[in-house]
N, CA and C of each residue as an Amber inpcrd file, in Angstrom:
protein
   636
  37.9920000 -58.0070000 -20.3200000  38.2600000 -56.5750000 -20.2270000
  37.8030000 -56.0420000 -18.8660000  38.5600000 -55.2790000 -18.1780000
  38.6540000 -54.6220000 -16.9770000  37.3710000 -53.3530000 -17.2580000
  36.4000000 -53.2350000 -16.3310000  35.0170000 -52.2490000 -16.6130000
  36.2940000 -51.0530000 -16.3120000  37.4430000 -51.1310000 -15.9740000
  37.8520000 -49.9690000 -16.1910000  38.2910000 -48.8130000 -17.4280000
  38.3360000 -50.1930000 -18.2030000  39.2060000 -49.8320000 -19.8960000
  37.6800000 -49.8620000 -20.7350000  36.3750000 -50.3400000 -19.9950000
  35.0870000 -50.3660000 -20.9980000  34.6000000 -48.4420000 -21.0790000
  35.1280000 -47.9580000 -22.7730000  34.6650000 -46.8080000 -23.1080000
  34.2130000 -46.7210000 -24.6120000  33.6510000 -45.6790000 -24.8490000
  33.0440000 -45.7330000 -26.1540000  32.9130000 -44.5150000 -26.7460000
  33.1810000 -43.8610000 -27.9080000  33.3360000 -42.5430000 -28.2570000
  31.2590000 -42.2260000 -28.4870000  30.7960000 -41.1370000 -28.1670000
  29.4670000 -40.5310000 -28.5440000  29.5940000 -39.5920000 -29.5590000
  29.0070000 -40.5820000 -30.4490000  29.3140000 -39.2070000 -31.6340000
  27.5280000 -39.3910000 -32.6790000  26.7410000 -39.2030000 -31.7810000
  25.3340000 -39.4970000 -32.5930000  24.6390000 -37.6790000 -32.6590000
  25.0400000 -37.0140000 -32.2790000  24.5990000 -35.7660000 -32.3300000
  25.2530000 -34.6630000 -31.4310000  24.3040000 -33.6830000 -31.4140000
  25.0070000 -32.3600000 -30.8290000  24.1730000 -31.4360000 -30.5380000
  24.2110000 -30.7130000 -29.3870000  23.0770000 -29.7260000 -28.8980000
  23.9720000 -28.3140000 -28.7530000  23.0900000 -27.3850000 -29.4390000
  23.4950000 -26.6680000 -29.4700000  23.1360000 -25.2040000 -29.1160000
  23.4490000 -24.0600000 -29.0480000  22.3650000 -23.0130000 -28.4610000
  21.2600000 -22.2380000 -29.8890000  21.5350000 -22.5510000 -31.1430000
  20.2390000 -22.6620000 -32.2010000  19.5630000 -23.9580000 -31.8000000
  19.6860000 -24.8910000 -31.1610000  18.9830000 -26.0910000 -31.2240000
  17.6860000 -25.8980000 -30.0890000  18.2330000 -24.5010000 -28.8160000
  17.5670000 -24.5440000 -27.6220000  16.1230000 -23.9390000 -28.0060000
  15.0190000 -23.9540000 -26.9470000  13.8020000 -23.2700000 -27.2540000
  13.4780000 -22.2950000 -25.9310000  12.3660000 -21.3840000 -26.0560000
  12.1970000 -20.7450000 -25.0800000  11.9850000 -20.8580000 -23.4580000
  11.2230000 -22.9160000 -23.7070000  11.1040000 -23.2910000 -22.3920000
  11.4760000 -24.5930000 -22.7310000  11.8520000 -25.2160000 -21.4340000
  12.5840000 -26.2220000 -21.7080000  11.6780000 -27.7730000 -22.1210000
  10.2340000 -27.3390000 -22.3160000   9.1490000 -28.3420000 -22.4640000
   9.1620000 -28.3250000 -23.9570000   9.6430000 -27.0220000 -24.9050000
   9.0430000 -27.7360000 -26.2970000  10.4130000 -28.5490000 -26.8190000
  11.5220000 -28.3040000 -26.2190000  13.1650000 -29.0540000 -26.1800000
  12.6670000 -30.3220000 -26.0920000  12.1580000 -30.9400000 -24.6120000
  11.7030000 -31.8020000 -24.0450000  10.4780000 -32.7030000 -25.1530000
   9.7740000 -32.0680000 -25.4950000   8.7420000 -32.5200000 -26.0110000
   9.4040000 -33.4170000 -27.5970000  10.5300000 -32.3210000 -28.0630000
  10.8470000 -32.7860000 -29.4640000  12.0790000 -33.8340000 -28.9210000
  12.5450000 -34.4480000 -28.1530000  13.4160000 -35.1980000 -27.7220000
  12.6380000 -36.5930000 -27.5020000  11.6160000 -36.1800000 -26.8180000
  10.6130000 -37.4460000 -26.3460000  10.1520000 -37.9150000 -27.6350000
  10.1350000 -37.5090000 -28.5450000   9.2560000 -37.8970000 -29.5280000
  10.2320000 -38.1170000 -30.5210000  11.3320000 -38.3200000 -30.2510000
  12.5960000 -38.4020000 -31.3300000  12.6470000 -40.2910000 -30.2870000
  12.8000000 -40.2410000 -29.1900000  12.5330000 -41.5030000 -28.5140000
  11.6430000 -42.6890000 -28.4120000  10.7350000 -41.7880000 -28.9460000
   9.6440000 -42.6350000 -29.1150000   9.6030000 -43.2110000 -30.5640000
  10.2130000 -42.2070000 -31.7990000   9.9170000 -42.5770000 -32.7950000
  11.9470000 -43.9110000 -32.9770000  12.3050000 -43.6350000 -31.8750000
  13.8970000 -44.2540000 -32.5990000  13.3400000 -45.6990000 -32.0070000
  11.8590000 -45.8120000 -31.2760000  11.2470000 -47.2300000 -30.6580000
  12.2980000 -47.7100000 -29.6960000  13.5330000 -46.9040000 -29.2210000
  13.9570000 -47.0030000 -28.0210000  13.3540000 -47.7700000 -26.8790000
  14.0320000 -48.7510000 -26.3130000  13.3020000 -49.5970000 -25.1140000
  12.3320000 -48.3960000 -23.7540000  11.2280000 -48.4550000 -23.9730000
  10.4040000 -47.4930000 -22.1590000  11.2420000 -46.6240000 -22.4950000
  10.4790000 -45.6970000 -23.8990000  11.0060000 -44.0140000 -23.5840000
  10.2890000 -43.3060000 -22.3520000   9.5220000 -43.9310000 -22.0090000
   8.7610000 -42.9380000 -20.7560000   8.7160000 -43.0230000 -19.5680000
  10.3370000 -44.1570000 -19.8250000  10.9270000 -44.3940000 -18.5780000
  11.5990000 -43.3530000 -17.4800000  11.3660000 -43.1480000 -16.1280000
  12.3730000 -41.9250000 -15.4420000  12.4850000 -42.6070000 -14.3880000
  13.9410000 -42.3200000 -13.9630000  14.0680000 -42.5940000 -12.4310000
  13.7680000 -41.6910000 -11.6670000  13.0000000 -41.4280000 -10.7750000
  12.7860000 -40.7290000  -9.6940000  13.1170000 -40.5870000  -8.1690000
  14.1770000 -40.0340000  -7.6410000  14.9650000 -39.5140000  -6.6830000
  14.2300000 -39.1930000  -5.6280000  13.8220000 -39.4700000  -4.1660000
  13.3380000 -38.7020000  -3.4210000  14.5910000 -38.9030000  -2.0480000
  13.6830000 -38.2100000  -0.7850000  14.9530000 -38.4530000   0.3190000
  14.2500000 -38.5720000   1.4680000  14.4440000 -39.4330000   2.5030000
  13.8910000 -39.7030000   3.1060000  13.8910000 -38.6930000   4.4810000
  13.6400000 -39.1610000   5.7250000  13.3310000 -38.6150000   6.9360000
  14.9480000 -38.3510000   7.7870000  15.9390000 -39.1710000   7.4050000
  17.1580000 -39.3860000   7.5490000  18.4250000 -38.4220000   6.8510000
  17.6060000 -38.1580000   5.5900000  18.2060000 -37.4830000   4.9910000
  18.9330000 -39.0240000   3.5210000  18.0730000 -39.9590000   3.9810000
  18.7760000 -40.8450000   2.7420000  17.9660000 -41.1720000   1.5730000
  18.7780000 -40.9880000   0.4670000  17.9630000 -41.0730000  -0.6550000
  17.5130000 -42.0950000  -1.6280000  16.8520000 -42.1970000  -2.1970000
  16.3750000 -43.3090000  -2.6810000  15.7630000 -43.0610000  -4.5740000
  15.9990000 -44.0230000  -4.9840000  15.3920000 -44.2380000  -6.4890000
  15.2810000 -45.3800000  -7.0180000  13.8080000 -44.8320000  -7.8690000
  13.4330000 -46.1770000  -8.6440000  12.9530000 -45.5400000  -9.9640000
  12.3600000 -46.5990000 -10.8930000  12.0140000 -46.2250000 -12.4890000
  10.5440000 -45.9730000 -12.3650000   9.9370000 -45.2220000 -12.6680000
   8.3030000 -45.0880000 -12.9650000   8.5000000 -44.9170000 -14.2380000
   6.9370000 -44.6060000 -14.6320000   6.5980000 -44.2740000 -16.2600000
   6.0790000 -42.9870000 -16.6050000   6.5510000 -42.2160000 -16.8760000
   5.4720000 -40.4440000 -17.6460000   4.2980000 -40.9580000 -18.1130000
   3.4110000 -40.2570000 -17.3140000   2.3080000 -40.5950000 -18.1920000
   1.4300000 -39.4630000 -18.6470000   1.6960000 -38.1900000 -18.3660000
   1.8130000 -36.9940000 -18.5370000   2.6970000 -35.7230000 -18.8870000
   3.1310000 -35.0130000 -19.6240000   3.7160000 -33.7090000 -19.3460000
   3.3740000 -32.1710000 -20.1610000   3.2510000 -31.2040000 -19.9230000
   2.8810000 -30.3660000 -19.9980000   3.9110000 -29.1300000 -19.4400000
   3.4910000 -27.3030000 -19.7600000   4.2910000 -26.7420000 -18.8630000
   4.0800000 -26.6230000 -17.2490000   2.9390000 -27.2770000 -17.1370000
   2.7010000 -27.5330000 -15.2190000   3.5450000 -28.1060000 -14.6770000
   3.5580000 -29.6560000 -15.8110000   5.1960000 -30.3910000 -15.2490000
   5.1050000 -31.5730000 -15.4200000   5.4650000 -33.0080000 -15.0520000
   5.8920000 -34.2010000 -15.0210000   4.8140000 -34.8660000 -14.3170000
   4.1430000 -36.0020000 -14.9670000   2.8960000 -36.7780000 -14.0150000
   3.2920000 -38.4310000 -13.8160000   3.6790000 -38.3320000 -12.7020000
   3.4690000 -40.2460000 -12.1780000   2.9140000 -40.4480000 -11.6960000
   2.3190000 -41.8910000 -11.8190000   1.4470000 -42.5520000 -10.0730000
   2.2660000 -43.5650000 -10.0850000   1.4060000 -43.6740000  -8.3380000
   2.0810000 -44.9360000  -7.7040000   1.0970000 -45.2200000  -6.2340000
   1.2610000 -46.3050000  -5.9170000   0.2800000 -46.5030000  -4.8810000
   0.9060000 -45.3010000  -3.4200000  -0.4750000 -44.7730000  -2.7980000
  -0.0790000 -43.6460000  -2.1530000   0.9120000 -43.9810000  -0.5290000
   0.8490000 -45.1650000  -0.4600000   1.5620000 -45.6880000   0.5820000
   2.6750000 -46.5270000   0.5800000   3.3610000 -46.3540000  -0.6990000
   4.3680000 -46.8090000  -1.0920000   5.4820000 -45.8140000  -0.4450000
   6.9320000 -45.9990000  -0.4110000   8.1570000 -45.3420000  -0.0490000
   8.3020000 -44.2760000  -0.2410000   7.7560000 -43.7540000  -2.1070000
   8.2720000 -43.1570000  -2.9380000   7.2450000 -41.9040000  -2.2300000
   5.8600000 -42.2760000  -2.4400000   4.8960000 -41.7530000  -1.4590000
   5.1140000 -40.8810000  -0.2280000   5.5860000 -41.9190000   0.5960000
   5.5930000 -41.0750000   2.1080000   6.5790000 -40.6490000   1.9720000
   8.0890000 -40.7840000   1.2900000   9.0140000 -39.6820000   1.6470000
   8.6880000 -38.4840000   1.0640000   7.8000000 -38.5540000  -0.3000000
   7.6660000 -37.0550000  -0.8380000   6.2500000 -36.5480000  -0.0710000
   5.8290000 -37.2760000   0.9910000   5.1410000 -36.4490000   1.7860000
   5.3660000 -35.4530000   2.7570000   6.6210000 -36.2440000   2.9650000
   7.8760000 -35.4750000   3.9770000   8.5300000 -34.6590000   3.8400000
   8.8270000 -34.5220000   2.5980000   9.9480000 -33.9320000   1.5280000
   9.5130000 -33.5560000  -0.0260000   8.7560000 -33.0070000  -0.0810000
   8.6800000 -32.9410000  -1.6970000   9.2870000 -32.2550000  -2.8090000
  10.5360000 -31.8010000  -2.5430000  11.5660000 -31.8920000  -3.4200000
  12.0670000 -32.9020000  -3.7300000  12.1650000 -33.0140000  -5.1700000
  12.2170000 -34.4370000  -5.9710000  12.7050000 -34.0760000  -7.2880000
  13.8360000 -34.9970000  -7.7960000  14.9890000 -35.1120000  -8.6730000
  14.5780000 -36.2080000  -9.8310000  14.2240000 -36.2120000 -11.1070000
  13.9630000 -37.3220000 -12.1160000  15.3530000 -37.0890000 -13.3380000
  15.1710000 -38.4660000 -13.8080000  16.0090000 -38.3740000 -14.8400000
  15.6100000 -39.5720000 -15.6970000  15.6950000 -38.7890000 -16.9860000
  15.2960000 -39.6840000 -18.5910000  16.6990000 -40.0010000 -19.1130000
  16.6910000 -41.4950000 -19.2460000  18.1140000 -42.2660000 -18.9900000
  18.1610000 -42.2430000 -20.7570000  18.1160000 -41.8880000 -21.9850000
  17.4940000 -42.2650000 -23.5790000  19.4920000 -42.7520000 -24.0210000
  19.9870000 -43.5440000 -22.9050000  21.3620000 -43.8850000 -23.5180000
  21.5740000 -44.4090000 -24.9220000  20.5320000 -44.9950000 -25.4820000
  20.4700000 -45.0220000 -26.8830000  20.7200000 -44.0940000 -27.8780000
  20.2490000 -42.9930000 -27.3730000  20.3930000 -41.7440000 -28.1830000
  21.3300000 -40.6970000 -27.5420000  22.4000000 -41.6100000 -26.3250000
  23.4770000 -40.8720000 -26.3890000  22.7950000 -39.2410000 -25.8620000
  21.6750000 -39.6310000 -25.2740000  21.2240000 -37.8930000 -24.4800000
  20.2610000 -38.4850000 -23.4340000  20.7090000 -37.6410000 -22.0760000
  19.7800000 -37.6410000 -20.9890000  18.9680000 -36.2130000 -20.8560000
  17.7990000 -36.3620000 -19.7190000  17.3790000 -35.1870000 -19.3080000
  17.0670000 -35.4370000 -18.0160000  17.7180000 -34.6120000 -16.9550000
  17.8260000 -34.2630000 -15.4820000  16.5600000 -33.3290000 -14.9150000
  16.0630000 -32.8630000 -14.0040000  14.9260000 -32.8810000 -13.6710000
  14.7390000 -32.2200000 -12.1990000  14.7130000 -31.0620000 -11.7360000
  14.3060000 -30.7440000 -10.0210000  13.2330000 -30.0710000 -10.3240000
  12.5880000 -30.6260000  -8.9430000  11.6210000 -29.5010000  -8.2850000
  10.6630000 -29.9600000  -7.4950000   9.5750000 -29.5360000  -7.1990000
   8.7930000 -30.0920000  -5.7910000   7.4720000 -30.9430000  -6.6160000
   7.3920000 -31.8020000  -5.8200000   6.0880000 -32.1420000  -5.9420000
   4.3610000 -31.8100000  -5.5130000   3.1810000 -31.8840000  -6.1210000
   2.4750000 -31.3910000  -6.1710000   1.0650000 -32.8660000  -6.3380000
   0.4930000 -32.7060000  -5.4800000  -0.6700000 -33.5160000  -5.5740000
  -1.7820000 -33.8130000  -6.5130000  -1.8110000 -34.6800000  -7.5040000
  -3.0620000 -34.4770000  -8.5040000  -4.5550000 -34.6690000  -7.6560000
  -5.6900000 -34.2960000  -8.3710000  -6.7680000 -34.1100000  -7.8250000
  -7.0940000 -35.8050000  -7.8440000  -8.5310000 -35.6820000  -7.0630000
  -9.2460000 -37.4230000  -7.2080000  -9.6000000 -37.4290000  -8.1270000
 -10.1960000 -36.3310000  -9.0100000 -10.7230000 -36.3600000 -10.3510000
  -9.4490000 -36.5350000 -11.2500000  -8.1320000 -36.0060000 -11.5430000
  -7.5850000 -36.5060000 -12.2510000  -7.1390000 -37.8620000 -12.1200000
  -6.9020000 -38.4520000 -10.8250000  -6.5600000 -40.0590000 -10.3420000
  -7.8520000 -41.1050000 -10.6860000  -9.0890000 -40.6160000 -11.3970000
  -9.6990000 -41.5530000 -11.4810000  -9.7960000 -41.6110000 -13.1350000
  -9.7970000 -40.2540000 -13.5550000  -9.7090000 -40.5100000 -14.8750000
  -8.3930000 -41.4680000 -15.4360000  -7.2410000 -41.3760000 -15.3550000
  -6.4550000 -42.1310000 -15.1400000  -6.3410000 -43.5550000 -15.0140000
  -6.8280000 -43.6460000 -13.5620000  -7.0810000 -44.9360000 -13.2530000
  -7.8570000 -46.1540000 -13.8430000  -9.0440000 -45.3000000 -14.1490000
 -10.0680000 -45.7250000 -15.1320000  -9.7390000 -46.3080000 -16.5080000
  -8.4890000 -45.7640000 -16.9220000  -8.3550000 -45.9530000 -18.2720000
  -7.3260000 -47.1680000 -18.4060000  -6.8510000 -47.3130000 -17.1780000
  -5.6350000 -48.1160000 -17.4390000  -6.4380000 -49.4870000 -17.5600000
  -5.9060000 -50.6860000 -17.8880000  -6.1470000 -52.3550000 -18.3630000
  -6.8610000 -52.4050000 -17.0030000  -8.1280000 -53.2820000 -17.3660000
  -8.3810000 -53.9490000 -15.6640000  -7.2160000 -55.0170000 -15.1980000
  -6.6460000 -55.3010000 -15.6890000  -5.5050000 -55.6410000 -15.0310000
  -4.6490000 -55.0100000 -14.1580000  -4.4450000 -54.4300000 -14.7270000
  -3.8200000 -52.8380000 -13.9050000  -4.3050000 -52.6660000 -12.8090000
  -5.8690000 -52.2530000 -13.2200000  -6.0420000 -52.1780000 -11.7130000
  -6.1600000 -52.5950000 -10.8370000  -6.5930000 -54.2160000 -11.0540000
  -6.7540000 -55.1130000  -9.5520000  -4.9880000 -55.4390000  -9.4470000
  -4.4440000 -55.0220000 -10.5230000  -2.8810000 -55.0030000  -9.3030000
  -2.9070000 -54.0460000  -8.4370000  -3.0440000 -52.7190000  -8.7420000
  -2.8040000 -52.0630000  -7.7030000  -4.0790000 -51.9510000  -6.4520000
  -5.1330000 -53.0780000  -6.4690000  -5.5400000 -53.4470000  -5.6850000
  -5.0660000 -54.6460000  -4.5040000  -4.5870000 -55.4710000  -5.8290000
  -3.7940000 -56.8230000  -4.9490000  -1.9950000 -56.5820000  -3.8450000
  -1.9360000 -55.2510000  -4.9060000  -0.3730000 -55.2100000  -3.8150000
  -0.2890000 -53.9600000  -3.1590000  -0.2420000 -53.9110000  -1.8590000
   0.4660000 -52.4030000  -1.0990000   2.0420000 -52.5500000  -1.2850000
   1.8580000 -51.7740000  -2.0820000   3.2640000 -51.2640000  -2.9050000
   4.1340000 -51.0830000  -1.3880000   5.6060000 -51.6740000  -1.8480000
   6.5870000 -50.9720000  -0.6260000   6.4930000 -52.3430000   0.7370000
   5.2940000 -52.9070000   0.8440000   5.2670000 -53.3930000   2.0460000
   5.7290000 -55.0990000   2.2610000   6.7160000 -55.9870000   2.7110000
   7.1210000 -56.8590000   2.7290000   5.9320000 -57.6800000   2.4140000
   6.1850000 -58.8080000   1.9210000   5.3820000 -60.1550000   1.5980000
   6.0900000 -61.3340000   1.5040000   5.3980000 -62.4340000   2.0770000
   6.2600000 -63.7270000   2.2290000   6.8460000 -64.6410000   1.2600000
   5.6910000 -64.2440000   0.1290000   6.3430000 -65.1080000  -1.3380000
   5.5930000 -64.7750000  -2.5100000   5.8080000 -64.7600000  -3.4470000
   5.1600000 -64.6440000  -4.8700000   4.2620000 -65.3050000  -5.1730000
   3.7490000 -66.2980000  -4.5130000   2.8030000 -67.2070000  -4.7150000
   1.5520000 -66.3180000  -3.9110000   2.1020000 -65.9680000  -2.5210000
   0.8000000 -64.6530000  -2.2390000   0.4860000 -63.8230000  -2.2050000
   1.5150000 -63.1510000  -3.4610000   1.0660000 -62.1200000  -4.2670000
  -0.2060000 -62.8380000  -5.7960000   0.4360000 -63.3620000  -5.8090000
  -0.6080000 -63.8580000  -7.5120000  -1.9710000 -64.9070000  -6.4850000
  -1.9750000 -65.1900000  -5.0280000  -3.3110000 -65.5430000  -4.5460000
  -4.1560000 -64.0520000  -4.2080000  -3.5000000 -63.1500000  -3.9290000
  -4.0810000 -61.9930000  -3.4560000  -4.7370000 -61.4920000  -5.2020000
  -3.8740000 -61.4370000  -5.7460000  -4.3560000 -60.6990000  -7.5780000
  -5.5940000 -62.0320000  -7.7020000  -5.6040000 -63.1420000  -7.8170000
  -6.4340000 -63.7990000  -8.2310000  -7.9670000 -63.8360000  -7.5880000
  -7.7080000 -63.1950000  -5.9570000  -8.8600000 -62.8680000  -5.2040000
  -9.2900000 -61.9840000  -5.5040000  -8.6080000 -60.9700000  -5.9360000
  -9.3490000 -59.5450000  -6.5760000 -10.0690000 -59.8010000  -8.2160000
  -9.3500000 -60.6850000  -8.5600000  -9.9260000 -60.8540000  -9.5820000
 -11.2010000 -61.9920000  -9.7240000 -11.2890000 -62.2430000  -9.1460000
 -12.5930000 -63.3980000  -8.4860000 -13.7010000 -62.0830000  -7.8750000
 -13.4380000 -61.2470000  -7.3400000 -14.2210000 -59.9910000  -6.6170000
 -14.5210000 -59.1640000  -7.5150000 -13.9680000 -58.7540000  -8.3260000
 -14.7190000 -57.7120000  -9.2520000 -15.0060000 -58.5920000 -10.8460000
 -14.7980000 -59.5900000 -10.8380000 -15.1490000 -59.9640000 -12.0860000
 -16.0350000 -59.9910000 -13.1640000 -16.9430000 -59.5490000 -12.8450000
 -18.4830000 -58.5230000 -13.2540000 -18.4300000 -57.2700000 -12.7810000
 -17.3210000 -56.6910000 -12.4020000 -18.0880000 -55.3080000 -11.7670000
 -16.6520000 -54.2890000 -12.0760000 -17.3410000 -52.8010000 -12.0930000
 -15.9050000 -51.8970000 -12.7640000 -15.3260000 -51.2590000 -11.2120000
 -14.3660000 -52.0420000 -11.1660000 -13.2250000 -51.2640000  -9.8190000
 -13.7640000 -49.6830000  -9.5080000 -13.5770000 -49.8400000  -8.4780000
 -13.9010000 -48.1270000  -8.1380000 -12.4280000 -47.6620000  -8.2680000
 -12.2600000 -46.4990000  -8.4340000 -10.9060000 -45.5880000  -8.0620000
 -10.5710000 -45.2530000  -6.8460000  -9.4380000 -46.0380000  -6.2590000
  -9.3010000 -46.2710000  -5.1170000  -8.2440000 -45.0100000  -4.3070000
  -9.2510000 -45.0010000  -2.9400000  -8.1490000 -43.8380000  -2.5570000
  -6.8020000 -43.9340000  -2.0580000  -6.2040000 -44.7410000  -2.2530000
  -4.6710000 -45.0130000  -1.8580000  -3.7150000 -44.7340000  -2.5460000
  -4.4520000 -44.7130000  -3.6510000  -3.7410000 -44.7000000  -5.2670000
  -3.7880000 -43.5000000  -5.8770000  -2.6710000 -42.7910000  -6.4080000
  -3.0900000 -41.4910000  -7.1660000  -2.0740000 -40.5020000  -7.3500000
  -1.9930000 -39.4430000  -8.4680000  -0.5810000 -38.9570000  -9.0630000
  -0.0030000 -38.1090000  -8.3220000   1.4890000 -37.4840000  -8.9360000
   2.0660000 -36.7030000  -8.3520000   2.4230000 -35.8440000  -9.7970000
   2.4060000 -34.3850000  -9.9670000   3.3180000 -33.5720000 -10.7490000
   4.6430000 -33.0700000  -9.9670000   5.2270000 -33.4560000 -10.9040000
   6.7040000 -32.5670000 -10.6210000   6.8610000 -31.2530000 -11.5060000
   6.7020000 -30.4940000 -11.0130000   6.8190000 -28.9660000 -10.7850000
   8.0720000 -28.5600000 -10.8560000   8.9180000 -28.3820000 -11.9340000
  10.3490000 -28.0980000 -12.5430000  10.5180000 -26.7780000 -11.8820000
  12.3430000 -26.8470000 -11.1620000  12.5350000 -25.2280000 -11.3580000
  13.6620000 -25.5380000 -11.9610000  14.5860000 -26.4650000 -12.7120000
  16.1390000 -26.7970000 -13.4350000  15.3100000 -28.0380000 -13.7480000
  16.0030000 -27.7060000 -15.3820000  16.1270000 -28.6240000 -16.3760000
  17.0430000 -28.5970000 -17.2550000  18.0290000 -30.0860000 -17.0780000
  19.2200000 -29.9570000 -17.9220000  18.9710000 -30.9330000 -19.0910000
  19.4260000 -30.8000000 -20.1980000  19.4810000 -31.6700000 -21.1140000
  20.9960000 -32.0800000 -22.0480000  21.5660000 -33.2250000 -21.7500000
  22.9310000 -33.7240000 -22.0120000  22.9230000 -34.3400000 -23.5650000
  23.5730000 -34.0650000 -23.9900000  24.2640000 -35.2250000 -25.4100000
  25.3390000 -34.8850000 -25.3870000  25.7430000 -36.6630000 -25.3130000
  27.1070000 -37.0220000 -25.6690000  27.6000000 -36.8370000 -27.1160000
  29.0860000 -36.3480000 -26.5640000  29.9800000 -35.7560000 -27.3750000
  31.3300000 -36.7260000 -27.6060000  31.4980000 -36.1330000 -28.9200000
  32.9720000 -37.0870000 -29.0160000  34.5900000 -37.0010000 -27.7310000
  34.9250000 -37.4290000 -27.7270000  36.4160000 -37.1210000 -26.4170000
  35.7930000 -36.2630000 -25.4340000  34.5570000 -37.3040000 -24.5210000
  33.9870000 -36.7100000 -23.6430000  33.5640000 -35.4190000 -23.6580000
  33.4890000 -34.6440000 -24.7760000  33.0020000 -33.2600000 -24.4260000
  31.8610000 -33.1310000 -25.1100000  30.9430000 -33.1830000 -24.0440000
  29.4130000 -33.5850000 -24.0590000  28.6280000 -32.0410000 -24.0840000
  27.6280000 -32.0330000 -24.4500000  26.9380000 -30.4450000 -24.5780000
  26.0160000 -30.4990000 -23.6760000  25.7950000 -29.8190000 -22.7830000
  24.8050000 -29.7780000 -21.7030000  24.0210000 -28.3560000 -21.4290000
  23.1960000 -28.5840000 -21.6470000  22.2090000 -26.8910000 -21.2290000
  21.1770000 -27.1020000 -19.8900000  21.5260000 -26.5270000 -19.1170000
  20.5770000 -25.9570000 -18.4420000  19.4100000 -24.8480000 -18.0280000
  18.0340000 -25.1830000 -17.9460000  17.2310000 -24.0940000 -17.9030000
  16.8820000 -24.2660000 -16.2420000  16.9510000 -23.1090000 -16.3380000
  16.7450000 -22.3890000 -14.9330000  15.3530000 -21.0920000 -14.7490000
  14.2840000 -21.9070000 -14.0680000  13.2120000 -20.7010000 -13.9310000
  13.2710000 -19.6930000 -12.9200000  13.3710000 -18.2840000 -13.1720000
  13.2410000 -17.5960000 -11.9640000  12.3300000 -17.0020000 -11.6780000
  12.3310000 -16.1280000 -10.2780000  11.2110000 -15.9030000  -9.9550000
  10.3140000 -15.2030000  -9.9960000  10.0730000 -15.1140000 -11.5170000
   9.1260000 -14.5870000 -12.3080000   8.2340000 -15.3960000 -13.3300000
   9.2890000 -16.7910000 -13.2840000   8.8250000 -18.2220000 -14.1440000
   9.3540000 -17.5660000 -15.1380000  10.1190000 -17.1560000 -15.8060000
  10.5610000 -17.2230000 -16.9400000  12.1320000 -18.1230000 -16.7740000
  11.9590000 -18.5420000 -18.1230000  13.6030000 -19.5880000 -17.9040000
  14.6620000 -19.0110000 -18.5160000  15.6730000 -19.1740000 -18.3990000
  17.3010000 -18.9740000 -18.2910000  18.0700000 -19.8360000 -18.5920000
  19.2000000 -20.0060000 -19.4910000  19.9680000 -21.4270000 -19.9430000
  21.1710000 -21.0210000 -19.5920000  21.9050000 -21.7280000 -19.8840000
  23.2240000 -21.6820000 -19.5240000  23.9420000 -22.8170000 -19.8410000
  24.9190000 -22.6590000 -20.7790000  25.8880000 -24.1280000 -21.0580000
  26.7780000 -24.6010000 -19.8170000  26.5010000 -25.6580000 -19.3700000
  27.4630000 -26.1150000 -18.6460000  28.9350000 -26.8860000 -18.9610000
  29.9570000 -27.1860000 -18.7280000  30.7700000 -27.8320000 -19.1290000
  30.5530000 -29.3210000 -18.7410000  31.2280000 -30.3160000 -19.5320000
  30.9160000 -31.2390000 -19.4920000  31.6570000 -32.1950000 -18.2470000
């Protein structure tokens, strides 16, 4: 079969304007947790969009490990790609891919620096595994082979092996700070339901059905 003729009718639900809420986080919140409970593969999966110095853009998958109405929390090592372009640029685009459930959620707005105190609490909690990875690799930066990546992890792990990692300053979160949030479910004969919330500048939000 030609990926041209590969289609499939969506007919697992429907969003509707009784379905919407006042902000687009308690929507969000009861979606995530409809994902989490359908045991969907990395519901707290998002791709995250940034753009570089060029004007070219780039994305990869992180993990939520936070959200709230402040906004969206990832880390990543601070000298990674994802890093320095939103140092440059911190307008930044995510999206929750939940194709299982036949619904996405789209995502703008700027980014915002977490404190050292929230990057260590964090940090702290994750597997010591975890952390002497993100000791053993500078994220983003070429390496000659996989073999000296797992000699570099095994040196860190020879180095702290009695002792609790400090919280390192290279490392540490970002909130994304929403001003549009759309949320999609697929519809039967492509006509998909899509709402958008829109904060203005008063922070109160605004929806609006889009067409599909």
């Amino acid at each position: 079969m030609a990926i041209s003729d590969m289609r499939r009718q969506y007919a697992k639900g429907s969003l509707q304007d009784k379905d919407l809420t006042a902000n687009p986080f308690s929507l969000f919140d009861r979606w995530l947790k409809d994902a989490i409970s359908a045991e969907i593969p990395d519901p707290t999966a998002m791709t995250v969009a940034t753009v570089d110095a060029t004007g070219q853009p780039s994305q990869r998958i992180v993990l939520l490990k936070d959200v709230s109405e402040a906004g969206f929390v990832f880390f990543t090592n601070l000298g990674s790609r994802k890093a320095q372009e939103l140092g440059q640029n911190p307008k930044v685009s995510c999206h929750f891919p939940w194709f299982f459930m036949e619904r996405q959620v789209r995502v703008c707005g700027v980014v915002e620096k977490l404190s050292f105190k929230e990057n260590a609490t964090y940090f702290l909690s994750r597997p010591k595994d975890s952390q002497l990875a993100a000791y053993a690799s500078e994220q983003s930066k070429p390496i000659s082979s996989r073999e000296l990546l797992h000699t570099q992890f095994a040196q860190m792990k020879q180095k702290f092996a009695n002792k609790t990692l400090p919280a390192p300053d290279f490392w540490g979160g970002f909130r994304i700070v929403p001003h549009q949030i759309e949320f999609w479910q697929g519809g039967e004969d492509r006509l998909h339901d899509r709402f958008e919330y829109n904060r203005d500048e008063n922070g109160s939000w605004n929806t609006q059905r889009l067409m599909p």
